[in-house]
N, C-alpha and C positions, 0 to 999 in steps of 0.2 A: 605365254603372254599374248600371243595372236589371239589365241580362243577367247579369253578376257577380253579385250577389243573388240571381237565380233559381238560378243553376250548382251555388253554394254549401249545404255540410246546413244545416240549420236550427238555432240555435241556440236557448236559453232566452232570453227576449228580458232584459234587463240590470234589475233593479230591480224584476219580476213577480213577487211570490210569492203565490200561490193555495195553499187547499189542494186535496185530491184529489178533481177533479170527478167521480167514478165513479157514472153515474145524470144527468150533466148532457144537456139535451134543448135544442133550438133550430133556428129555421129557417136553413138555405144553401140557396144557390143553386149547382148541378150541372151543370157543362157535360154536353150529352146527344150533341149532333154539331152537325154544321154546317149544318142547316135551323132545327134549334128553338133553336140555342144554349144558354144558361142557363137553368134550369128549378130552381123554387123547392120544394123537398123539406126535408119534416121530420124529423130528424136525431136519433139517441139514442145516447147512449154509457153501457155496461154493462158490467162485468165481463170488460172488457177488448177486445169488438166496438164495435163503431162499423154502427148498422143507420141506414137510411133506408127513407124512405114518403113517397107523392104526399100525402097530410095525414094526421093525429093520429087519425084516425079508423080509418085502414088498421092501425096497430098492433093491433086484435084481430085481424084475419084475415091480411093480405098486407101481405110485408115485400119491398122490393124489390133488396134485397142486404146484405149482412151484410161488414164490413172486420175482421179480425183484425188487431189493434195489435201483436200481441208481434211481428209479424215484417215491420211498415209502415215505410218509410222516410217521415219529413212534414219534408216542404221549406214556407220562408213567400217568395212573392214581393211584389209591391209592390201596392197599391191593394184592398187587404184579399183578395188571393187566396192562397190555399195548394194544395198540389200531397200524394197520399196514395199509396203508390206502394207494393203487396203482390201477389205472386207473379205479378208480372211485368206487372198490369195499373196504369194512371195513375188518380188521381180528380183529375180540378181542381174546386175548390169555391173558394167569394167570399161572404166574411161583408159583413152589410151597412152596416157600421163599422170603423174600424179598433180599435177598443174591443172589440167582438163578438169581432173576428176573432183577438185576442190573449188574449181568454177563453176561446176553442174551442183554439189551439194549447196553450196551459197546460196547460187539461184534457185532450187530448189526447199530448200527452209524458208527462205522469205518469203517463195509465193503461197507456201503452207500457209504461214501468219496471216497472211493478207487472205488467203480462200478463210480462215479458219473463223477472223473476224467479220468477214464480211455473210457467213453463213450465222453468226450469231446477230450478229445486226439484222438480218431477214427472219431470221426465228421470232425474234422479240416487235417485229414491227406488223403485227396483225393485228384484228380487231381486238384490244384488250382494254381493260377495266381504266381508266384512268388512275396512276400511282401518286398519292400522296406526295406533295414536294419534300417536306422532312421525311419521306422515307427514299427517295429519290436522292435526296441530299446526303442521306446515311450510306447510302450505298457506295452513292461514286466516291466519298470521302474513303469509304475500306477500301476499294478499289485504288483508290491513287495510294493510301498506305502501302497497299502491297507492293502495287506497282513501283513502288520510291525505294522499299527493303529490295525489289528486285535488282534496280541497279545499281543497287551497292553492292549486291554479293558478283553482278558481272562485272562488275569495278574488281573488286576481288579474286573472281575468276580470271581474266585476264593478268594480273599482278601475276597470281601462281602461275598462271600458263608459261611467261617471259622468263621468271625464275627457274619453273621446275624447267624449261628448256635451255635456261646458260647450264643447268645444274648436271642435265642430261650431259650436257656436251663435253662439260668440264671432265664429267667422268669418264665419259670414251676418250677421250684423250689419255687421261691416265691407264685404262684397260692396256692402250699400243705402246707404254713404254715397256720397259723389263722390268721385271719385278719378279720376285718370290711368287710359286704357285698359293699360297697362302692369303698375299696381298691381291691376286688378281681375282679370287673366288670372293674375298670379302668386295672388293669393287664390283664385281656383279649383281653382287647384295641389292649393296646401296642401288647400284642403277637401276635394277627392278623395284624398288621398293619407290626412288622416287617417279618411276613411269606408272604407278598403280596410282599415287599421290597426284597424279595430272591427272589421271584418265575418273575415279573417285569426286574429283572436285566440278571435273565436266558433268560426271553425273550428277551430280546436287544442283549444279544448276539449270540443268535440263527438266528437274524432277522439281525444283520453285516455278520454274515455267509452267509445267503444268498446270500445276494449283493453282495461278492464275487465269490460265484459260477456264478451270474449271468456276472458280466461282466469278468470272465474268458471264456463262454460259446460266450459269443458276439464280444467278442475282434478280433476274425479272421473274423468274417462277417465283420466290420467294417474296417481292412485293404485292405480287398476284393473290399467293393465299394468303398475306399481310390483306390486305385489302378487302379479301372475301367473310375473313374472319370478322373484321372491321363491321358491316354491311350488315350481318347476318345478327350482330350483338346489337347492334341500334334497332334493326326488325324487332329483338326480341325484347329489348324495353318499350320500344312502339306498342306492343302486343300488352304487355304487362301493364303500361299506362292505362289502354281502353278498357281493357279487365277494370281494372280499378275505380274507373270510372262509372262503367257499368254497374259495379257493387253498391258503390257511393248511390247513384241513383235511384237502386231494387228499395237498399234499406230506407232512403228517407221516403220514398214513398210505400212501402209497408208501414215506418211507425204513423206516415198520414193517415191510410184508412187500411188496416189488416184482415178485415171483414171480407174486402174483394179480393186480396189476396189466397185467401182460403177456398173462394168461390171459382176462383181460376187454376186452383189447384186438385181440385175435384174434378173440374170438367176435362181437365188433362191428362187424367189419370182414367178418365174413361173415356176420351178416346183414344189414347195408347192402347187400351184393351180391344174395343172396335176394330182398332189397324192389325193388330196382333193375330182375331181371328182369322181379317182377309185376307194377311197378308200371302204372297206368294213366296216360291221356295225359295229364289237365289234371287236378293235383290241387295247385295253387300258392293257390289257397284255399279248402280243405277248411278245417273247423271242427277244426282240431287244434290240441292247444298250444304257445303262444309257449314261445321258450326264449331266455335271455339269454347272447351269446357275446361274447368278445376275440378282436379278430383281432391279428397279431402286432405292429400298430402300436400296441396298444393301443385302438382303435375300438370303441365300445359300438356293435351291431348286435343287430336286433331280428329273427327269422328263425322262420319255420313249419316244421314238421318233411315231408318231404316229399321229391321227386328233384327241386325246383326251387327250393331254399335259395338259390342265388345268385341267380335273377333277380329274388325279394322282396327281398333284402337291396342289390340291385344292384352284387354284389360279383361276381366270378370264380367260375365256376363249378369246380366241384371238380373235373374231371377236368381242369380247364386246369391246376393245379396240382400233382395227384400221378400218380405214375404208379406203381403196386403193383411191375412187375419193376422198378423204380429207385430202390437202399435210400439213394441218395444226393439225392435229390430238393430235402430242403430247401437243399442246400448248392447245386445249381443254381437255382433260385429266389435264391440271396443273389448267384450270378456274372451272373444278366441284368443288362441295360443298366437304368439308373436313367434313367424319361422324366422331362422337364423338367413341372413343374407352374404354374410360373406365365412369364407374359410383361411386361414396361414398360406400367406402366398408360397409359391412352389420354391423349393430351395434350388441354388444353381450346381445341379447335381452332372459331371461328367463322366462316360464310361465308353467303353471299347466296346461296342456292340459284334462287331466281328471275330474279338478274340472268345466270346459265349456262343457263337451260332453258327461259325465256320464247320463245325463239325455234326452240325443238326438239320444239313438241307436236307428235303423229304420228309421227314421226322413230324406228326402231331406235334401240337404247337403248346398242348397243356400233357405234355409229357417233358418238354425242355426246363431244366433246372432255371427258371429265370428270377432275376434281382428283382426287388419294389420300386428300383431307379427307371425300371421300363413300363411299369406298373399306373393307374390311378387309383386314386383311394375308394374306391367302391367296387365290390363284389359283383358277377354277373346278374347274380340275383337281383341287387340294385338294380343294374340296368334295365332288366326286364319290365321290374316295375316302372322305367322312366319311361316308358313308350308309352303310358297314362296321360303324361303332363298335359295334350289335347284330347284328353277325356269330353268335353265339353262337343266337341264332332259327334258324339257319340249320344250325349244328352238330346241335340239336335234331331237325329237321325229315328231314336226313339220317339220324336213326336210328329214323324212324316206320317202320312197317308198313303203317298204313291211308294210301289218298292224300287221304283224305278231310281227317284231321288234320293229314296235311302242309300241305295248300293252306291250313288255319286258320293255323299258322305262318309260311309263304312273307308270307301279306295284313298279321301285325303288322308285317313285314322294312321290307315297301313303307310302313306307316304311321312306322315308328319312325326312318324318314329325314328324317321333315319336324318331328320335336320339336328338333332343331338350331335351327331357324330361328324359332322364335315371337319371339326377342328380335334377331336379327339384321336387322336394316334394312337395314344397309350392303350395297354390292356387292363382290362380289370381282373381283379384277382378271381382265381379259381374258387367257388366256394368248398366248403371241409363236406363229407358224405354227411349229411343230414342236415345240415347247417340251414337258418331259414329267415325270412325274410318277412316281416308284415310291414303295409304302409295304409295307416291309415285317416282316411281323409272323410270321414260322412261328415262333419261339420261344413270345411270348407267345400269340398265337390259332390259331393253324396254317394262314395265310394272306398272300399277298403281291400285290399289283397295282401293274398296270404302266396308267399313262395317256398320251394324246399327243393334240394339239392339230393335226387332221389338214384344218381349214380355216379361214380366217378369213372370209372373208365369205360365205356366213352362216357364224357360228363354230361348229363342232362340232368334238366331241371324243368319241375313243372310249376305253372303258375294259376292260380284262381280268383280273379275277380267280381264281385259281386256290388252293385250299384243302384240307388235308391229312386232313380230317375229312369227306370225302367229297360234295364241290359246287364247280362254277366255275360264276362270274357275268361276262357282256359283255354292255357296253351302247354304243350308238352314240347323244350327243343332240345334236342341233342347236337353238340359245337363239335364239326369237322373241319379242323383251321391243321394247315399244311407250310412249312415253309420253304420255298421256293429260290431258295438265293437272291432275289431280286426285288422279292415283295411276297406279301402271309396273305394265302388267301383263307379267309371264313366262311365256311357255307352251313347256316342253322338248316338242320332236317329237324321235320315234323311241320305241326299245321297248327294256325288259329284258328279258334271257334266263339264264335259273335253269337248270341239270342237275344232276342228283345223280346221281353214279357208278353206284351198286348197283343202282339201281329204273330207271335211263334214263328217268325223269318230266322234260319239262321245261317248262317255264312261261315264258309270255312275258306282259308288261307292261307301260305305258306310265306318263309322272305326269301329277299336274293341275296347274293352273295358279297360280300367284304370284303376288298384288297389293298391293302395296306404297303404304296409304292417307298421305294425308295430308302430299302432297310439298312444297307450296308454304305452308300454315299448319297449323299443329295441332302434334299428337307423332305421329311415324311410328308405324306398326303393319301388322303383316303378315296376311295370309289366304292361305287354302288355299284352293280350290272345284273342284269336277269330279266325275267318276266314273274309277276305276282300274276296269278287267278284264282280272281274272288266266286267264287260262288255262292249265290242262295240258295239251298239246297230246299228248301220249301218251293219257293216259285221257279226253282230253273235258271231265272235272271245271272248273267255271267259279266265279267268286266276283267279282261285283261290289260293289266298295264307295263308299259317298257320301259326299264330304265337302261339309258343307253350309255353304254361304257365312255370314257373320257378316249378324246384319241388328239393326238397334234395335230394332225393335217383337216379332220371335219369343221365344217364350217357351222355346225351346232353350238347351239347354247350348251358350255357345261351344264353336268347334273341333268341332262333332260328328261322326264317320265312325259308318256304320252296314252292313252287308254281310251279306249271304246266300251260303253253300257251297251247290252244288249237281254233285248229279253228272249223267253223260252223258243220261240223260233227263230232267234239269229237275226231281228231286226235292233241295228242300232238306232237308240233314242239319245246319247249324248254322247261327246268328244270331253275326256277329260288331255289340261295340258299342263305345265310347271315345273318345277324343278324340286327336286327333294331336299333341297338345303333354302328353300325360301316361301314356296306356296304353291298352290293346286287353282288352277279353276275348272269352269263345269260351263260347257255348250251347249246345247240343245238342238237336234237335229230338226231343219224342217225337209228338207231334201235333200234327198242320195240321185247320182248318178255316174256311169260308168266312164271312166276317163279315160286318157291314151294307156297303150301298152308300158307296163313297169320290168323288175327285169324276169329275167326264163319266162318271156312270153305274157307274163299275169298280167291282164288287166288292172288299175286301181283305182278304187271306188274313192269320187268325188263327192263330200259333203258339204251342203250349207247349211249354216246356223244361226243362229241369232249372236246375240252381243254375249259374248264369256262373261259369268258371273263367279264370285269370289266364293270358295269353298272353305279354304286353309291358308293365311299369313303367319308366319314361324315371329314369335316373340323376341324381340331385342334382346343381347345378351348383357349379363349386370356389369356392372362398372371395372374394373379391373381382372375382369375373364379370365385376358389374358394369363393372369401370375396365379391364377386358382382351377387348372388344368382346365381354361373353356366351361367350366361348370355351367349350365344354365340354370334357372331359377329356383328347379325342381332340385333339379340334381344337386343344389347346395344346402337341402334340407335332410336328405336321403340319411345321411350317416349322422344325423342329428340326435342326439341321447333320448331316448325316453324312456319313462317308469313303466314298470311290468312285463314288460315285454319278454321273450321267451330266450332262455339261458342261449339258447343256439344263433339268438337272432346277429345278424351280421355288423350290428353297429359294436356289439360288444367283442369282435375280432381283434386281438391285441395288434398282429403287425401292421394292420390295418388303418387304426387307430393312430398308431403312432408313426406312419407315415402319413396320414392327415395334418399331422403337429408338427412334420418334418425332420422328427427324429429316425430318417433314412437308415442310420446304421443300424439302430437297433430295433427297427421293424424288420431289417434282414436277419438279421438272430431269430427275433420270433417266427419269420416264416419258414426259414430251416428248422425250427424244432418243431412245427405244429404238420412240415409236411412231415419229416422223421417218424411224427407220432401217429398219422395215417397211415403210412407204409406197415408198421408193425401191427396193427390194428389189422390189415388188410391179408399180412401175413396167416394173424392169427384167425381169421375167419376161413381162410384156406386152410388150413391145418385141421379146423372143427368138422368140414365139408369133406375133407378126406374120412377123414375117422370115421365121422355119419357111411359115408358110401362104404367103407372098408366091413363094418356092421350090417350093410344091407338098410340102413335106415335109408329114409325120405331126406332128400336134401332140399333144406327152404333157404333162397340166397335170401340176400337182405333185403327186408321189406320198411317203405318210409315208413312217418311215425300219421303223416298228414293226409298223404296219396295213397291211392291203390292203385292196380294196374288194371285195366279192363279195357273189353274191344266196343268201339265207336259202332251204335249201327247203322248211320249215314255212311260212312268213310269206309267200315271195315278194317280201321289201323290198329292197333294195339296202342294205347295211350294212359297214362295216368289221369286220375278224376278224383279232384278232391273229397276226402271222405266227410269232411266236418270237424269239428270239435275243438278247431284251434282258438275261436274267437270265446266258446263255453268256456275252454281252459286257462283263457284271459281272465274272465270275468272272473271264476274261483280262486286266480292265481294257484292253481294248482297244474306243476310243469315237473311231476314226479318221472313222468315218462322219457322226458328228453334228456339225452345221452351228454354225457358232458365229453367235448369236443374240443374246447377251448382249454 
């Protein structure tokens, strides 16, 4: 029963009323450790601290620790000790009475209240918004509700207290008469049962006490963003009114004279072209002025005048959209394909992640038998293709001049692949040995790629891009993901390779690595860490960039990447800087010099530079993300149905599929039979490869149906390169070749 008493908060002891001891002084005894044990120290309560001293005399010079009450938890255990418990350290103290020791908890609870109030009242009395009187009026009105149910339950509280205490007594009394061993075990019952019944009812009303401090503490936050919300919706009818009015005014003076209308839309359309030619490379934030636009959905968009409107506004850029000799343009814009915008919100699916993994630390990470409950509905293949979605960096990049500014380009490409994933946790499914992927966009972006799943153990997959604005991209990666007990690290080996038609620059590049914290307790969270370097293997031109791992103690921006351009002798010409889950920009070096010493002796080179210009802003994510696994825009078209497409392609993955739909159970069925049926598949190619060798024949492992294998003669790696024929095979719909997998 003691331990129960200890466990318990503390309540007002029942029938106590003091007033407020603020200034109350007295000697406790202080647990110190466990050689000196209790140690008798002179104790003063003021102004809402609680100080002590080795005796009365120390209070002119030396205090020897000082307890803030507004934020003390004080528990009372048994035999006059109480327990004082603030930011995160314990005090046990023992009055030398139980008399004492219920005159010092008194005094000390009320001066709590009063520090506790008086620190909310300084919170709430800074510079803030002025709060609406009816929202002002709503508030104090809940607050006095509460406050009124509170003292009726201490009304009540005190009732039981008086009661449960004749009740106590009554029954010790009966304990000390004689009686039957039978009668005196049942009276002990009862007198535990109603001493749990006191101590239960103190706790309840120690636990409404809170709840009042708490929402007296939150009540002004919450008028706060009442207010702000308030503020921000009258802005945006403000806004919407002068739109309107502005329309109002274009069209009645177009139907006045349309002729001039026409003649100012000519001369605006060349000199956009004029500004276009001179324009310079990074001018996405010059100090020009905003201008407010409607796109045709109606979307208020906020946009700097400039040749880089879309990628501030993170709209479509305007040549994806018009095309001067095509007088019919918008009418083609209304006959593209409508992509799908949202997907079946995520079920609220719960599992034991420990009781699957506890015996798989070290273990490759696509060798562990896992469920689709840890899974997202898209294939790696998908993903690979999602590192496209700022394709449009790349359309850019192809129309530089300098290779200097390109490789600033090519470095946001390679960062603005890894803003997908800050909220993605989950894994994508393994794809099946030849399974493949097209995604194609020449309408909308002028680009289409072709993927295939050209090993399973270790899994790799190669990828081939091909783009009408002047760049193809292949990549060949192979996934070495490890589990760690603590967190999955992912490290893609192999390299990217960038060409751009006109200039024959081409660039190659690897990614860094993926670690997925917080596997077995916490909340997942993802990191980036490593060094990317890009090289243009044409001019030399190099760019290494760092992304610097997450740490608690750095005083760094999460997510930071930082990088340097340099060309073939090692002169840097720009500072790239941002963060991989938001944007990149691009500096321009006009002088380097040698700064104080850095650490092991190195000196480190001081650069100035001009005003940072915008490279890469990551696009807003769509409306209910959230409950559609963080999907971004792209990514919710990816598993999208389409006609013709190739038997193996990954939209037509059954467990896949029907975990998109959210039928969770029974995309596990089909992922257990679809692995089962690679396994046997895998068997029997082993089994063919023996025989071949046991003959003396040639052994050919498996070759894609898309890829070939061949060695790079820039790099020297051994890599696959796509061979052709998959977009022919579209067009004849002729997919004799591909293996049924599904």
């Amino acid at each position: 029963m003691n331990e129960l008493v200890k466990s318990l908060p503390s309540p007002t002891l029942p029938g106590l009323h003091l007033p407020c001891l603020d200034g109350h002084k007295g000697w406790l005894f202080k647990w110190t450790n466990y050689l000196k044990g209790y140690q008798r120290r002179w104790f003063v309560l003021s102004n809402g601290l609680l100080s002590y001293y080795r005796t009365q005399a120390e209070m002119a010079h030396t205090c020897r620790g000082t307890i803030p009450l507004a934020t003390a938890h004080i528990e009372v255990g048994d035999t006059c000790h109480l327990v004082l418990t603030s930011r995160g350290r314990s005090y046990h103290l023992k009055a030398t009475s139980e008399g004492e020791c219920n005159r010092w908890v008194s005094a000390l609870q009320q001066a709590k209240a009063s520090a506790t109030l008086l620190m909310h009242h300084s919170d709430d009395s800074g510079d803030e918004a002025p709060v609406p009187q009816e929202d002002r009026a709503l508030a104090q009105g809940g607050l006095q509700s509460l406050a009124s149910k509170l003292d009726d339950l201490s009304t009540c509280n005190e009732l039981i207290g008086k009661h449960g205490a004749a009740l106590q007594r009554s029954l010790s009394e009966l304990e000390e008469l004689r009686a039957s061993t039978d009668n005196t075990d049942r009276v002990k019952a009862v007198n535990e049962r109603a001493t749990l019944f006191r101590i239960t009812s103190n706790a309840m009303i120690n636990a409404c006490r809170d709840f009042l401090d708490v929402a007296e503490s939150h009540s002004r936050r919450w008028q706060r963003a009442l207010h702000y919300e308030r503020e921000q919706r009258h802005h945006l009818e403000e806004t919407i009114e002068q739109l309107a009015k502005q329309h109002n005014s274009l069209e009645r003076a177009w139907r006045e004279n349309p002729t001039s209308f026409a003649g100012v839309e000519r001369s605006q359309e060349g000199d956009a072209s004029d500004e276009n030619d001179d324009a310079e490379f990074f001018d996405a934030m010059e100090d020009s002025p905003a201008f407010i636009t409607v796109t045709a959905t109606g979307t208020i968009q906020h946009k700097r005048s400039g040749s880089n409107q879309s990628m501030m506004s993170g709209g479509v850029p305007n040549d994806w959209t018009h095309n001067e000799n095509d007088t019919s343009g918008t009418n083609q814009m209304q006959l593209r394909r409508t992509r799908r915008s949202r997907i079946p919100d995520k079920p609220n699916y719960s599992l034991n992640l420990w009781s699957i993994m506890k015996n798989c630390i070290g273990k490759d990470l696509s060798k562990i038998p896992m469920p689709v409950n840890f899974n997202e509905p898209l294939s790696m293949l998908q993903r690979l293709s999602e590192d496209l979605e700022y394709s449009e960096l790349l359309d850019r990049a192809a129309r530089c001049d300098s290779t200097l500014e390109q490789m600033c380009l090519v470095a946001a490409f390679s960062v603005s692949s890894y803003s997908t994933t800050v909220h993605r946790t989950a894994k994508p499914f393994n794809p099946l040995l030849g399974e493949t992927y097209e995604l194609d966009r020449l309408e909308e972006y002028g680009y289409r790629s072709i993927s295939e799943q050209v090993s399973h153990h270790p899994p790799a997959a190669a990828h081939h891009v091909t783009s009408q604005r002047g760049w193809t991209l292949w990549q060949h990666i192979m996934i070495d993901s490890k589990f760690r007990g603590k967190y999955i690290s992912v490290v893609p080996l192999g390299n990217i390779h960038l060409q751009f038609h006109s200039s024959g620059n081409r660039y190659v590049w690897s990614k860094v690595t993926s670690t997925v914290h917080n596997i077995i307790v916490g909340k997942l969270w993802i990191d980036q860490s490593g060094d990317i370097d890009i090289v243009n293997t044409t001019t030399k031109d190099t760019c290494r960039l760092k992304f610097s791992p997450y740490s608690y103690f750095s005083r760094e921006v999460p997510r930071k990447v930082t990088g340097v351009v340099e060309d073939r002798e090692g002169t840097a010409h720009y500072i790239l800087s941002g963060t991989w889950d938001d944007k990149m920009e691009s500096a321009k070096i006009v002088e380097s010099s040698q700064g104080c010493g850095g650490s092991e002796g190195k000196q480190k080179t001081v650069y100035q530079t001009l005003q940072p210009k915008l490279l890469w802003k990551k696009y807003p994510l769509p409306d209910n993300a959230e409950n559609m696994h963080f999907f971004s825009s792209l990514a919710l078209t990816l598993n999208e149905t389409e006609e013709g497409i190739a038997p193996t392609d990954s939209r037509l993955r059954p467990d896949q599929r029907l975990m998109e739909a959210g039928l969770w159970d029974e995309a596990n069925i089909q992922k257990q039979r679809l692995e089962e049926r690679q396994r046997l598949e895998r068997k029997k190619r082993e089994a063919q490869a023996n025989q071949a060798l046991d003959e003396g024949q040639d052994i050919e492992g498996y070759q894609p149906l898309w890829f070939e294998k061949k060695t790079d003669d820039s790099t020297g790696e051994s890599t696959y390169i796509y061979r052709g024929g998959y977009w022919e095979a579209k067009e004849r719909q002729d997919w004799s070749q591909c293996p049924e997998i599904f």
